[in-house]
PAVEXSE-468141 format. One line per 2 residues: number of its first residue (from 1); for each residue x, y, z of C-alpha. Coordinates in Angstrom, 3 decimals. Layout:
BEGIN
NUM> X,Y,Z; ...
end
This chain:
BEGIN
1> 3.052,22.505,-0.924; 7.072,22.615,-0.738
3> 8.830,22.499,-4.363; 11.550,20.353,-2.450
5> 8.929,17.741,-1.171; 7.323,17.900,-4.565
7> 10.348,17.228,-6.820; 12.333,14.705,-4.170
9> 12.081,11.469,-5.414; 10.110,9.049,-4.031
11> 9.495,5.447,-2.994; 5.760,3.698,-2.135
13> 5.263,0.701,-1.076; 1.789,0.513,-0.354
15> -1.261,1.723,-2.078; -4.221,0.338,-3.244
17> -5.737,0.781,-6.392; -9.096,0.730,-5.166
19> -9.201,3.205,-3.183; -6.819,5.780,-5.193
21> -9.463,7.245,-7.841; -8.842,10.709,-8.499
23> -11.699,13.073,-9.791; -10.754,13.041,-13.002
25> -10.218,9.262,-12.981; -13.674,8.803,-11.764
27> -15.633,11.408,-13.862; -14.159,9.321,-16.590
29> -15.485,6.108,-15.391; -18.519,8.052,-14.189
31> -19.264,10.364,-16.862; -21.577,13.368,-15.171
33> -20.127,13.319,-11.873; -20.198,16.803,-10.013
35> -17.013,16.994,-7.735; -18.672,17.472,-5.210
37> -20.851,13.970,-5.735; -16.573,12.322,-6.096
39> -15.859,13.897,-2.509; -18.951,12.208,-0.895
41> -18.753,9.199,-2.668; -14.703,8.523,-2.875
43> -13.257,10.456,0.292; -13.849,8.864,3.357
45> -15.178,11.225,6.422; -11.628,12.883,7.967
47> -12.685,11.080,11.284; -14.664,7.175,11.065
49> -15.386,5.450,13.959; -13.294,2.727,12.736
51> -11.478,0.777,10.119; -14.775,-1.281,9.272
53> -16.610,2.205,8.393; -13.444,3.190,5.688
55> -13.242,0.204,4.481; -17.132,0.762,3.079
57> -16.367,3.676,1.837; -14.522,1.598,-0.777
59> -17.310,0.150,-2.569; -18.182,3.365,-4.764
61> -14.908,2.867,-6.489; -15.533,-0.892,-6.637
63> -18.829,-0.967,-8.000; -17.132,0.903,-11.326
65> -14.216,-1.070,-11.333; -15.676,-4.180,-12.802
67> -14.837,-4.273,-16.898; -10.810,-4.450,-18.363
69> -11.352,-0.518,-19.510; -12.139,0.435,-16.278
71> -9.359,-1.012,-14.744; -7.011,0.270,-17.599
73> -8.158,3.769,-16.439; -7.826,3.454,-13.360
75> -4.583,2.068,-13.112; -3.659,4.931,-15.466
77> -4.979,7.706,-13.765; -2.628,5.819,-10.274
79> 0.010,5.952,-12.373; -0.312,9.464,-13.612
81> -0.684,10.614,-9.564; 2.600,8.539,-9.016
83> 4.058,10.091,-11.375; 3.215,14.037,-10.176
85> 3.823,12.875,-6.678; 7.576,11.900,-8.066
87> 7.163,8.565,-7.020; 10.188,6.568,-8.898
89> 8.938,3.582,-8.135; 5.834,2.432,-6.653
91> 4.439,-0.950,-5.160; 0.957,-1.196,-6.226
93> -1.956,-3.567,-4.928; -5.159,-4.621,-5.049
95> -7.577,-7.813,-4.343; -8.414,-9.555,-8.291
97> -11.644,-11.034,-6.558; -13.295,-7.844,-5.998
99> -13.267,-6.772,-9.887; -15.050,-10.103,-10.846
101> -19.072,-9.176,-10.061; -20.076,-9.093,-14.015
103> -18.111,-11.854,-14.998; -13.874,-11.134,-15.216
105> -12.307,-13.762,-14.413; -9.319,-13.249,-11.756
107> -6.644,-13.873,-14.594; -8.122,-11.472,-16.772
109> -8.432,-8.968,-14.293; -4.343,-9.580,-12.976
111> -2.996,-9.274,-16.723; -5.463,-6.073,-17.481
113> -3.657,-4.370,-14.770; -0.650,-5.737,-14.964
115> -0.714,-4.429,-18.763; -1.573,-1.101,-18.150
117> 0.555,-1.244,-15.174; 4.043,-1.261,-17.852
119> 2.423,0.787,-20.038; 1.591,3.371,-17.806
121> 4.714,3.280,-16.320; 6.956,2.801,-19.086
123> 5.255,6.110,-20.433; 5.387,8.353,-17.255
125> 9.229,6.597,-16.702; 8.908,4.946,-13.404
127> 8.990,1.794,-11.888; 5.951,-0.197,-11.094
129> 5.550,-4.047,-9.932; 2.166,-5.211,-8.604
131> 0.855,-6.832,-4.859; -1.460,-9.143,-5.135
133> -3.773,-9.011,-1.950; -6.424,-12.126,-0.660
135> -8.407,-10.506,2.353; -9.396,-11.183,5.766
137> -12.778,-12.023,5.176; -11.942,-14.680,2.441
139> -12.348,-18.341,2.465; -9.311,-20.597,2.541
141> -10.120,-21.558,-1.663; -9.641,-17.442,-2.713
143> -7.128,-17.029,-0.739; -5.328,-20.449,-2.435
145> -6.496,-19.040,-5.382; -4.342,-15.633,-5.124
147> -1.457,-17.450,-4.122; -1.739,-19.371,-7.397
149> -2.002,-16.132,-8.724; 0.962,-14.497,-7.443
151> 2.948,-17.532,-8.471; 1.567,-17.832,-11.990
153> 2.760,-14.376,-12.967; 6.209,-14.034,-10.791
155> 7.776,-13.486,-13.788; 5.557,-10.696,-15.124
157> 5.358,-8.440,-12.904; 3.804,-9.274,-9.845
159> 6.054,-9.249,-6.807; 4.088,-10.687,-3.511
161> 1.085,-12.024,-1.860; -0.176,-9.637,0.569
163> -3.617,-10.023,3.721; -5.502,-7.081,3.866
165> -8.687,-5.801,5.081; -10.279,-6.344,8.497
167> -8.014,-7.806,11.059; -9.837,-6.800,14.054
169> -12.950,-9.368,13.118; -11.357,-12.046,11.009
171> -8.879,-14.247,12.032; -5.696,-15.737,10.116
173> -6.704,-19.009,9.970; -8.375,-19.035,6.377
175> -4.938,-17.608,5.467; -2.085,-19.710,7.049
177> -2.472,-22.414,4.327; -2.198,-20.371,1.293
179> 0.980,-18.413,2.678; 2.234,-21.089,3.687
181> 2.324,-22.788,0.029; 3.372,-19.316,-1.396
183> 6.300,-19.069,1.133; 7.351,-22.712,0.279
185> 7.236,-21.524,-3.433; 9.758,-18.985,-2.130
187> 7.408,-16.249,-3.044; 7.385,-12.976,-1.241
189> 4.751,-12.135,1.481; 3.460,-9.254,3.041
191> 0.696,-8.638,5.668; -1.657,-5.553,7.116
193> -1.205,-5.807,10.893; -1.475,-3.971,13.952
195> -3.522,-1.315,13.018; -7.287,-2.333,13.747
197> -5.088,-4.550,16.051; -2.682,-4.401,18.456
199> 1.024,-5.359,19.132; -0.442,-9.310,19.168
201> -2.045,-9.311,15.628; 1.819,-8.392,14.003
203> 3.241,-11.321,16.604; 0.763,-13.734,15.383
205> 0.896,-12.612,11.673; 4.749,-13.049,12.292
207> 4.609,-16.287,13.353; 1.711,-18.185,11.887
209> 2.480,-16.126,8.008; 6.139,-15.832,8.171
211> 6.320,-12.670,6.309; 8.644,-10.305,5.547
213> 6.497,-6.971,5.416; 4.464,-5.582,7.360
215> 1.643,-3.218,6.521; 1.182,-0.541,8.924
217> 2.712,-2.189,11.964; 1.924,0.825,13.991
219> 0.372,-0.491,17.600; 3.957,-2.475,17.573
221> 4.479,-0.013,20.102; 2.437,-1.442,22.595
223> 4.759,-4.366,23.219; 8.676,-3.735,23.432
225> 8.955,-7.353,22.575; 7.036,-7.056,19.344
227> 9.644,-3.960,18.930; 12.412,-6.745,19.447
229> 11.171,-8.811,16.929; 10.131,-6.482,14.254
231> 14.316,-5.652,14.634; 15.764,-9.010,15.015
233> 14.130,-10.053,11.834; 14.474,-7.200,9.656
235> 10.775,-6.674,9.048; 10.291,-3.650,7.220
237> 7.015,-1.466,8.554; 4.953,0.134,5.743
239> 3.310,3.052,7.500; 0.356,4.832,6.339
241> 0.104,7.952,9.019; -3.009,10.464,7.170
243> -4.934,6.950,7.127; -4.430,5.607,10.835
245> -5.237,8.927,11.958; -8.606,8.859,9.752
247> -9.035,5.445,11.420; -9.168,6.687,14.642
249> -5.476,4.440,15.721; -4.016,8.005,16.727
251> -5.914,10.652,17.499; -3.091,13.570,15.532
253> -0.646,13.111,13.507; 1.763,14.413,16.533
255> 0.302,10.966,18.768; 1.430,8.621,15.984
257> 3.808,5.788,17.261; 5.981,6.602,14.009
259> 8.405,8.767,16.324; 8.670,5.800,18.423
261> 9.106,3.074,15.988; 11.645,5.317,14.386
263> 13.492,5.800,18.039; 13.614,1.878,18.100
265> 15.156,1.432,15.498; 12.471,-0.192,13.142
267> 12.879,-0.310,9.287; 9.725,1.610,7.821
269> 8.767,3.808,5.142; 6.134,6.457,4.529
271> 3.039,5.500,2.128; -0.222,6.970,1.200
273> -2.039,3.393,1.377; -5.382,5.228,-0.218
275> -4.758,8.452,-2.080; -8.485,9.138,-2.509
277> -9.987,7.469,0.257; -7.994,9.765,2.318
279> -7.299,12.213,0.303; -3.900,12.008,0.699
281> -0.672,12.576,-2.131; 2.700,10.874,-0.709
283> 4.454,14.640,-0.700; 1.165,15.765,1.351
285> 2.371,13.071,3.454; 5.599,13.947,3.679
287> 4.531,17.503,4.469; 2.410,16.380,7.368
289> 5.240,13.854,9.022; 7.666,16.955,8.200
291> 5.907,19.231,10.205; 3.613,17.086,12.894
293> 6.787,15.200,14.184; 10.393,17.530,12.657
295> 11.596,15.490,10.083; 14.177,16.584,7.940
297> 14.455,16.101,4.310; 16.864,13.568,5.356
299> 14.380,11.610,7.165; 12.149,11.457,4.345
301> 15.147,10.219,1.750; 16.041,7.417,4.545
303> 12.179,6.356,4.541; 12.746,5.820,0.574
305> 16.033,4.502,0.948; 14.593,1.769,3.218
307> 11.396,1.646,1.378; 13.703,0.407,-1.893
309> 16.124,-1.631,-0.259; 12.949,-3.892,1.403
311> 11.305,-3.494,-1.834; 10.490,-6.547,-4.259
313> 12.089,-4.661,-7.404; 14.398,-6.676,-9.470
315> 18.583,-5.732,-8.294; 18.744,-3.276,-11.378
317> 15.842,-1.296,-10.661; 17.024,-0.964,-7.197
319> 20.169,-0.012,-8.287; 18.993,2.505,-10.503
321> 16.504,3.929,-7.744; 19.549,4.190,-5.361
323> 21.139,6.120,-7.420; 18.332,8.775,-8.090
325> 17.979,8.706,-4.200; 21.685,9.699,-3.415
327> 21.796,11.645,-5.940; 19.237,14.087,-4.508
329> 20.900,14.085,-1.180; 23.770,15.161,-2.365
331> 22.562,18.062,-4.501; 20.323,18.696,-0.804
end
């Protein structure tokens, strides 16, 4: 691993916390666990047929993410690998539905995390703000009731609403209700698209979600008038390249469309999106893009530069990230 990639700071925008258990995070939750039961339970196979087949490979983490200590540690141990990663500040997200099978209720859940969240943070001394995600396979009442959520704690901490999970079998029309309430709240919204998709699904999310991120964004490619749009609106791409290329979108890291996108000139940033699930640390990332497609450590500030600037942080915090971001160019 390069020192330079390892101490350059850093900017992610997406990552779940679901799928970001480390071993030690796990073993913790799980006392007794061999590593080598974590790797076949928490990384996902380095090829899956499909999006559908990572997305199960989810559940492990899920099924011990269901009390408030749980979810302390584990949004600990994410901010502890943000923190080695030199991640100055990080966008963080997850689904408050999914921790509620023994009885949490979704508020509890929000204000466990989002108190670990600041003190995790505050401790390690980075920036953290929190996503709030409803899913694809939802009903129209959860994902009104995220939107709620989203707008009920605005002011501590959590920065957007964001649709995630299986775009290729579940259609937006559960969805286009609640975003549109939490866009006429002026509340910010995000969206996975085009990636078990193609160029249509970021179109349609475009159009029938009106938001202002995009995650993953990647098949844009496949229409230059998606390209177009994606530009004329300023829609930021958050790209996840270790994952699409576990999810069979690109077959190597060389194929990815993030050359092209790049070319085109398309706003995007470089993310892990599932640090364990992958098995994937943002400078490991970095690494990969550095050396699959010749970026330069310039490239790889820009992505954070853009990353912040599209990012939900309050104007200080961006400010203050700017600053740790130029500053390492110029001592480059």
């Amino acid at each position: 691993m390069s020192s330079n990639l390892l101490s350059m700071p850093k900017v992610e925008l997406h990552t779940h916390i679901d799928c970001s258990l480390d071993f030690g995070t796990a073993a913790r939750l799980k006392p007794g666990m061999s590593f080598e039961d974590y790797q076949e339970a928490f990384i996902a196979p380095e090829k899956c047929t499909d999006l559908s087949q990572f997305l199960m490979c989810i559940d492990p983490a899920l099924v011990l993410l269901q009390t408030k200590l749980a979810l302390q540690i584990s949004v600990d141990g994410m901010i502890r690998q943000l923190a080695a990663d030199h991640v100055v500040y990080a966008e963080i997200r997850f689904a408050p539905h999914l921790h509620t099978r023994i009885g949490l209720r979704t508020e509890e859940v929000v204000e466990t995390v989002l108190g670990q969240m600041f003190e995790s943070s505050e401790r390690e001394g980075i920036y953290c703000r929190l996503i709030l995600c409803t899913l694809r396979h939802f009903n129209e009442e959860q994902s009104f009731e995220v939107a709620d959520l989203v707008a009920r704690y605005q002011t501590q901490g959590v920065v957007a609403l964001d649709l995630a999970a299986d775009e290729a079998n579940f259609p937006l029309d559960e969805h286009t209700n609640a975003f549109r309430r939490a866009n006429t709240l002026g509340l910010n919204t995000i969206a996975h698209a085009g990636e078990a998709s193609g160029a249509d699904s970021v179109l349609e999310t475009l159009d029938k979600l009106s938001v202002s991120r995009i995650g993953h964004g990647v098949r844009s490619v496949e229409d230059p008038r998606v390209l177009e749009r994606l530009i004329k609106d300023d829609i930021h791409l958050e790209v996840c390249p270790s994952c699409n290329i576990q999810t069979e979108i690109f077959p190597r890291l060389k194929d990815h469309s993030l050359a092209q996108l790049k070319d085109a000139g398309v706003k995007l940033s470089l993310n892990t999106d599932a640090r364990a699930t992958t098995n994937v640390s943002l400078t490991q990332e970095y690494e990969r893009v550095q050396k699959a497609l010749n970026w330069t450590e310039q490239d790889l500030i820009t992505s954070s530069q853009l990353a912040i600037k599209a990012s939900f942080a309050p104007d200080d915090i961006k400010r203050s990230v700017q600053q740790k971001l130029e500053a390492y160019t110029v001592k480059a």
